[in-house]
DOTORPA-728736 format. One record per residue (C-alpha): z, x, y; residue in one letter. Coordinates in steps of 0.2 Angstrom, whole numbers, padded with zeros to 4 digits, always signed. Example, Ala and Ser with C-alpha at 12.3 -4.5 7.8 and 13.67 -1.06 7.14 Angstrom:
+0039+0062-0022A
+0036+0068-0005S
END
This chain:
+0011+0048-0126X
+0014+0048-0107X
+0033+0047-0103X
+0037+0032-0091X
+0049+0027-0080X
+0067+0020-0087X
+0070+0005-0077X
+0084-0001-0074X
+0088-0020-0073X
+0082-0031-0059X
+0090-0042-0053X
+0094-0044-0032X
+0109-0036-0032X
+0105-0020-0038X
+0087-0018-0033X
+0086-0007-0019X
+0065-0010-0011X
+0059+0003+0003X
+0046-0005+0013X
+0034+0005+0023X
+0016+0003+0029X
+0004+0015+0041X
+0002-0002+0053X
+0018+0000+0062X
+0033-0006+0060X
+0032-0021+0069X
+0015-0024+0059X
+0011-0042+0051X
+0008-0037+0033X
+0024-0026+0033X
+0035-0043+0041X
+0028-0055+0029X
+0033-0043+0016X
+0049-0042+0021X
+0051-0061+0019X
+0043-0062+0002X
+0053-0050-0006X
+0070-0050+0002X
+0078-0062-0011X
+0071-0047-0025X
+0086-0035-0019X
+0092-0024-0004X
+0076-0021+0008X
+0077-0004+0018X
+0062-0005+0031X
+0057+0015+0035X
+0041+0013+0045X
+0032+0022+0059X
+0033+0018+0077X
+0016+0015+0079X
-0002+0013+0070X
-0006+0028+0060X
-0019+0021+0050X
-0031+0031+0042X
-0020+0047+0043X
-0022+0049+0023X
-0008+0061+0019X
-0002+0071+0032X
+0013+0077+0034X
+0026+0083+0047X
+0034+0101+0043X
+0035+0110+0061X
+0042+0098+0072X
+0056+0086+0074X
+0055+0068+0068X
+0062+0057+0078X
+0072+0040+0067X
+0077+0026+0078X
+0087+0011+0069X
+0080-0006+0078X
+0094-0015+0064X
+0103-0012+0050X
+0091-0005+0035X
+0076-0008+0048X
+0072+0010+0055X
+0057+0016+0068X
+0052+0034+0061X
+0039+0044+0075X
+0028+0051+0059X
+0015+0048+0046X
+0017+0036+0033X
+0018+0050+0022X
+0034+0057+0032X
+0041+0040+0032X
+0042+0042+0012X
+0050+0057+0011X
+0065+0051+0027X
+0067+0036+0016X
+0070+0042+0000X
+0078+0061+0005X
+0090+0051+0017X
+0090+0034+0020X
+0089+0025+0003X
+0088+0041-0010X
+0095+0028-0025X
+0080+0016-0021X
+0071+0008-0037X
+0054+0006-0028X
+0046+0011-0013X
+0030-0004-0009X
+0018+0002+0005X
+0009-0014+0014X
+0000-0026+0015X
-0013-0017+0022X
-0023-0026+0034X
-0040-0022+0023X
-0045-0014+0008X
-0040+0002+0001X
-0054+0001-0015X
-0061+0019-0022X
-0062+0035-0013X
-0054+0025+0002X
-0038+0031-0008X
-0041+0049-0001X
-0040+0041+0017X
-0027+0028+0019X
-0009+0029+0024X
-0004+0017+0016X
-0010+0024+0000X
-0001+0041+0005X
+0015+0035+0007X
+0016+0030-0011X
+0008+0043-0018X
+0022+0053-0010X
+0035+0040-0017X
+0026+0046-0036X
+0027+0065-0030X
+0046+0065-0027X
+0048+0056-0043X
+0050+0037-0038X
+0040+0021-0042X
+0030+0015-0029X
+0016+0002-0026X
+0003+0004-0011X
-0004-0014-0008X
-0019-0019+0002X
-0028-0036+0008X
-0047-0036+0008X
-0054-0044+0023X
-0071-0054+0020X
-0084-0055+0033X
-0078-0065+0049X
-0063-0070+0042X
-0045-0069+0044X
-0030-0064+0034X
-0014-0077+0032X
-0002-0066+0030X
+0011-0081+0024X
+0000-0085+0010X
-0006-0066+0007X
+0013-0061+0006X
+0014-0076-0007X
+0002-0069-0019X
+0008-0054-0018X
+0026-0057-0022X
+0018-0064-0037X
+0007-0047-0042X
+0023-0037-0038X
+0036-0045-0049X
+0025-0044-0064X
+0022-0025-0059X
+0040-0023-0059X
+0043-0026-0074X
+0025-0017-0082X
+0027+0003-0089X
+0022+0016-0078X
+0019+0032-0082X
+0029+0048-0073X
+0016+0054-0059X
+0008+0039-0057X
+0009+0025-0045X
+0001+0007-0044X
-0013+0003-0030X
-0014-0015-0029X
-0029-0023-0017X
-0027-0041-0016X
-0047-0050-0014X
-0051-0063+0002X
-0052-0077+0005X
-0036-0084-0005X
-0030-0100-0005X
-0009-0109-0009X
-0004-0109-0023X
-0021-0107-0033X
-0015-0094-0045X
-0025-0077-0044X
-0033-0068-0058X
-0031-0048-0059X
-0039-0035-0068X
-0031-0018-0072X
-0045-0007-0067X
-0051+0012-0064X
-0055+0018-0049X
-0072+0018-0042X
-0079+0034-0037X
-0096+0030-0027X
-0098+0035-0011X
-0100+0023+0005X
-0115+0020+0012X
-0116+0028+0029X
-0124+0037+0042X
-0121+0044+0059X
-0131+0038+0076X
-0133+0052+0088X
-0127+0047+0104X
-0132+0060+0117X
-0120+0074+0111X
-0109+0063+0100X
-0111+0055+0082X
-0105+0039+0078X
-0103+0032+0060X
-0111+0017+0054X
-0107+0010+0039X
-0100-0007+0033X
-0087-0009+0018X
-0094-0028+0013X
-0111-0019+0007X
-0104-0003-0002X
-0109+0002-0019X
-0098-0004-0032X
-0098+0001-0052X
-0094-0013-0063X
-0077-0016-0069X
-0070-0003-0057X
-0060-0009-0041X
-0071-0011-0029X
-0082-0024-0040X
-0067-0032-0046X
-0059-0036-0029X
-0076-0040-0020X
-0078-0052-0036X
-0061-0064-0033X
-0048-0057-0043X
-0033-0043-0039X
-0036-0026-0043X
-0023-0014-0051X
-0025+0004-0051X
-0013+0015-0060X
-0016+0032-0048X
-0011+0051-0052X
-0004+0062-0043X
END
Protein backbone atom coordinates (compact mmCIF):
# COMPACT_ATOMS: atom_id res chain seq x y z
CA UNK A 1 0.00 0.00 0.00
CA UNK A 2 1.12 3.46 -1.04
CA UNK A 3 1.75 5.76 2.10
CA UNK A 4 -0.35 9.01 1.97
CA UNK A 5 -0.25 12.22 3.09
CA UNK A 6 -1.54 12.91 6.96
CA UNK A 7 -3.83 15.73 6.74
CA UNK A 8 -4.37 17.88 9.04
CA UNK A 9 -7.80 19.50 9.69
CA UNK A 10 -9.15 22.22 7.32
CA UNK A 11 -10.66 24.58 8.28
CA UNK A 12 -9.70 28.59 7.28
CA UNK A 13 -7.96 29.29 10.16
CA UNK A 14 -5.31 26.82 9.82
CA UNK A 15 -5.09 26.23 6.24
CA UNK A 16 -2.12 27.85 4.74
CA UNK A 17 -2.68 27.84 0.37
CA UNK A 18 0.33 28.83 -1.74
CA UNK A 19 -0.96 30.08 -5.14
CA UNK A 20 1.31 30.26 -8.18
CA UNK A 21 0.87 30.00 -11.91
CA UNK A 22 3.53 30.30 -14.92
CA UNK A 23 0.98 33.30 -16.40
CA UNK A 24 2.33 35.96 -14.09
CA UNK A 25 1.38 37.25 -11.29
CA UNK A 26 -0.85 39.60 -12.25
CA UNK A 27 -2.51 36.88 -14.50
CA UNK A 28 -6.50 36.38 -14.59
CA UNK A 29 -6.63 32.67 -13.76
CA UNK A 30 -4.16 33.15 -10.72
CA UNK A 31 -6.65 36.45 -9.51
CA UNK A 32 -9.82 34.76 -9.75
CA UNK A 33 -8.26 32.04 -7.77
CA UNK A 34 -7.26 34.05 -5.23
CA UNK A 35 -10.99 35.08 -4.77
CA UNK A 36 -12.43 31.71 -4.85
CA UNK A 37 -10.39 30.34 -2.23
CA UNK A 38 -9.46 33.09 0.11
CA UNK A 39 -12.29 32.25 2.59
CA UNK A 40 -10.54 28.22 2.56
CA UNK A 41 -7.51 29.72 4.82
CA UNK A 42 -4.38 32.11 4.69
CA UNK A 43 -3.37 32.57 0.82
CA UNK A 44 0.42 33.36 0.12
CA UNK A 45 0.65 34.45 -3.69
CA UNK A 46 4.47 33.40 -4.75
CA UNK A 47 4.22 34.08 -8.69
CA UNK A 48 6.63 35.04 -11.41
CA UNK A 49 6.98 38.54 -12.63
CA UNK A 50 6.04 37.88 -15.95
CA UNK A 51 4.65 34.94 -18.52
CA UNK A 52 6.79 32.00 -18.27
CA UNK A 53 4.49 29.65 -19.97
CA UNK A 54 5.67 26.66 -21.41
CA UNK A 55 9.16 26.72 -19.47
CA UNK A 56 8.25 23.08 -18.19
CA UNK A 57 10.51 22.57 -15.19
CA UNK A 58 13.41 24.66 -15.36
CA UNK A 59 15.07 25.72 -12.57
CA UNK A 60 17.29 28.67 -11.33
CA UNK A 61 20.63 27.53 -9.49
CA UNK A 62 23.53 29.93 -10.84
CA UNK A 63 22.05 33.33 -10.49
CA UNK A 64 20.20 35.42 -8.01
CA UNK A 65 16.38 35.48 -7.75
CA UNK A 66 15.03 38.44 -7.38
CA UNK A 67 11.46 38.56 -4.62
CA UNK A 68 9.60 41.63 -4.71
CA UNK A 69 6.57 41.89 -2.14
CA UNK A 70 3.67 43.90 -4.26
CA UNK A 71 1.53 43.17 -0.58
CA UNK A 72 1.49 41.36 2.29
CA UNK A 73 1.48 37.42 1.36
CA UNK A 74 1.38 38.64 -2.54
CA UNK A 75 5.16 38.43 -3.73
CA UNK A 76 6.62 39.11 -7.61
CA UNK A 77 9.46 36.33 -7.97
CA UNK A 78 11.87 37.04 -11.36
CA UNK A 79 11.94 32.96 -12.02
CA UNK A 80 10.28 29.82 -13.32
CA UNK A 81 7.32 28.53 -11.94
CA UNK A 82 9.40 25.94 -10.87
CA UNK A 83 11.62 28.32 -8.71
CA UNK A 84 8.56 30.09 -7.41
CA UNK A 85 7.88 26.58 -5.76
CA UNK A 86 10.86 26.09 -4.16
CA UNK A 87 11.11 30.36 -2.65
CA UNK A 88 7.54 29.61 -1.44
CA UNK A 89 7.88 26.75 0.44
CA UNK A 90 11.91 26.99 1.44
CA UNK A 91 11.05 30.60 2.81
CA UNK A 92 7.94 32.25 2.34
CA UNK A 93 5.36 29.74 3.62
CA UNK A 94 7.50 26.39 4.59
CA UNK A 95 4.40 25.20 7.00
CA UNK A 96 1.96 25.52 3.97
CA UNK A 97 -0.74 22.55 3.65
CA UNK A 98 -1.10 23.00 -0.33
CA UNK A 99 0.62 24.60 -3.02
CA UNK A 100 -2.33 25.00 -6.21
CA UNK A 101 -0.76 26.08 -9.45
CA UNK A 102 -3.48 27.90 -11.88
CA UNK A 103 -5.95 28.14 -13.62
CA UNK A 104 -4.13 27.85 -16.59
CA UNK A 105 -5.46 29.59 -19.46
CA UNK A 106 -5.68 26.09 -21.63
CA UNK A 107 -5.25 22.66 -21.29
CA UNK A 108 -2.53 20.92 -19.73
CA UNK A 109 -3.99 17.10 -20.93
CA UNK A 110 -1.22 14.18 -21.62
CA UNK A 111 2.47 14.58 -22.65
CA UNK A 112 1.58 18.36 -22.29
CA UNK A 113 2.50 17.69 -18.55
CA UNK A 114 6.39 17.43 -19.63
CA UNK A 115 5.91 21.04 -20.95
CA UNK A 116 3.90 23.26 -18.78
CA UNK A 117 4.91 25.57 -15.90
CA UNK A 118 2.28 25.36 -14.36
CA UNK A 119 2.33 21.49 -14.17
CA UNK A 120 6.07 22.05 -12.79
CA UNK A 121 5.60 23.98 -10.09
CA UNK A 122 3.42 21.28 -8.50
CA UNK A 123 5.33 18.60 -9.36
CA UNK A 124 8.08 20.54 -7.58
CA UNK A 125 5.62 21.09 -4.46
CA UNK A 126 5.29 16.73 -4.50
CA UNK A 127 9.34 16.51 -4.91
CA UNK A 128 9.95 18.70 -1.76
CA UNK A 129 7.34 16.73 0.02
CA UNK A 130 4.01 18.91 -0.04
CA UNK A 131 0.52 18.44 -1.54
CA UNK A 132 -0.05 20.23 -4.50
CA UNK A 133 -2.62 20.64 -7.40
CA UNK A 134 -1.76 21.94 -10.86
CA UNK A 135 -5.19 23.11 -12.47
CA UNK A 136 -5.89 24.15 -16.02
CA UNK A 137 -8.98 25.47 -18.17
CA UNK A 138 -9.52 23.95 -21.73
CA UNK A 139 -10.27 26.58 -24.27
CA UNK A 140 -12.70 25.21 -27.07
CA UNK A 141 -12.36 26.64 -30.57
CA UNK A 142 -13.15 30.58 -30.68
CA UNK A 143 -14.18 30.66 -27.46
CA UNK A 144 -13.53 32.47 -24.40
CA UNK A 145 -12.79 31.62 -20.72
CA UNK A 146 -14.96 33.35 -17.77
CA UNK A 147 -12.73 33.22 -15.26
CA UNK A 148 -15.57 34.13 -12.55
CA UNK A 149 -17.38 31.15 -13.30
CA UNK A 150 -14.06 29.03 -14.21
CA UNK A 151 -12.72 29.89 -10.51
CA UNK A 152 -16.29 28.73 -9.28
CA UNK A 153 -16.07 25.33 -10.63
CA UNK A 154 -12.88 24.97 -9.49
CA UNK A 155 -13.30 25.87 -6.00
CA UNK A 156 -15.77 23.07 -6.09
CA UNK A 157 -13.12 20.42 -7.67
CA UNK A 158 -10.56 21.62 -5.17
CA UNK A 159 -12.37 21.27 -1.90
CA UNK A 160 -13.35 17.81 -2.63
CA UNK A 161 -9.61 17.16 -3.47
CA UNK A 162 -8.66 18.39 -0.37
CA UNK A 163 -10.17 16.26 1.48
CA UNK A 164 -9.31 12.87 -1.04
CA UNK A 165 -5.98 10.42 -0.12
CA UNK A 166 -3.04 11.19 -2.00
CA UNK A 167 -0.22 9.24 -2.16
CA UNK A 168 3.54 10.53 -1.00
CA UNK A 169 5.14 11.51 -4.61
CA UNK A 170 2.26 12.26 -6.22
CA UNK A 171 0.35 15.34 -6.98
CA UNK A 172 -3.24 16.05 -8.52
CA UNK A 173 -3.53 17.53 -12.26
CA UNK A 174 -6.89 18.86 -12.59
CA UNK A 175 -8.03 20.29 -16.27
CA UNK A 176 -11.40 21.69 -16.05
CA UNK A 177 -13.37 21.10 -19.92
CA UNK A 178 -15.03 24.45 -21.89
CA UNK A 179 -17.52 25.70 -22.38
CA UNK A 180 -18.90 25.74 -18.60
CA UNK A 181 -21.89 27.20 -17.49
CA UNK A 182 -23.22 28.79 -13.53
CA UNK A 183 -23.95 26.83 -11.40
CA UNK A 184 -24.68 23.61 -13.65
CA UNK A 185 -22.67 21.21 -11.56
CA UNK A 186 -19.80 19.39 -13.43
CA UNK A 187 -18.99 15.71 -13.74
CA UNK A 188 -15.39 14.46 -13.25
CA UNK A 189 -13.67 11.41 -13.96
CA UNK A 190 -10.33 10.31 -12.14
CA UNK A 191 -8.33 9.39 -15.11
CA UNK A 192 -4.75 8.07 -16.39
CA UNK A 193 -2.83 10.11 -18.36
CA UNK A 194 -2.84 9.86 -22.00
CA UNK A 195 0.40 9.23 -23.71
CA UNK A 196 -0.23 9.70 -27.67
CA UNK A 197 1.67 12.08 -29.24
CA UNK A 198 0.24 15.43 -30.89
CA UNK A 199 -0.21 15.70 -34.32
CA UNK A 200 2.18 18.09 -35.89
CA UNK A 201 4.51 19.15 -38.40
CA UNK A 202 6.94 21.74 -39.25
CA UNK A 203 6.45 24.31 -42.42
CA UNK A 204 9.89 25.40 -43.74
CA UNK A 205 10.01 28.92 -43.94
CA UNK A 206 13.20 29.80 -45.95
CA UNK A 207 15.80 28.81 -43.33
CA UNK A 208 13.23 28.66 -40.32
CA UNK A 209 10.68 25.71 -39.21
CA UNK A 210 7.47 26.65 -37.84
CA UNK A 211 5.18 24.09 -35.97
CA UNK A 212 1.74 23.49 -37.11
CA UNK A 213 -0.32 21.53 -35.01
CA UNK A 214 -3.77 22.19 -33.25
CA UNK A 215 -4.63 20.78 -29.62
CA UNK A 216 -8.83 20.63 -30.52
CA UNK A 217 -7.94 17.66 -33.26
CA UNK A 218 -5.21 15.63 -31.18
CA UNK A 219 -5.41 12.07 -30.72
CA UNK A 220 -6.99 10.93 -27.67
CA UNK A 221 -7.29 7.36 -25.94
CA UNK A 222 -10.44 6.49 -24.29
CA UNK A 223 -10.98 6.97 -20.77
CA UNK A 224 -7.66 8.89 -20.53
CA UNK A 225 -7.47 12.76 -19.87
CA UNK A 226 -7.42 14.12 -23.04
CA UNK A 227 -10.98 12.18 -23.96
CA UNK A 228 -12.44 12.86 -20.84
CA UNK A 229 -11.88 16.52 -20.86
CA UNK A 230 -12.58 17.12 -24.72
CA UNK A 231 -15.95 15.06 -23.71
CA UNK A 232 -17.45 17.58 -20.98
CA UNK A 233 -16.43 16.43 -17.74
CA UNK A 234 -13.27 17.46 -15.29
CA UNK A 235 -10.37 15.47 -15.42
CA UNK A 236 -8.19 14.36 -12.41
CA UNK A 237 -4.93 12.94 -12.73
CA UNK A 238 -2.98 11.64 -9.84
CA UNK A 239 0.88 12.34 -11.24
CA UNK A 240 4.31 10.88 -9.98
CA UNK A 241 7.17 12.20 -9.53
Amino acid sequence: MNPVWVLRPLNADQMKIILTNDDGVEAPGLQALFERLRDFGRIIVAAPDGPRSGVGHQVTTHSPIGVRELATGRYSINGTPADCARIALKVLAPDADWLIAGINPGANLGSDVYNSGTVAAAREAAILGFRSIAVSQYVARALSIDWDVTADHAGHVLEMLFDQPLAKENFWNVNLPHPLRRGTPLDYDFCSLDTSPHNYVYRREGGTYRYEGAIHERPRQPGRDVAVCFGGKVAITALKV
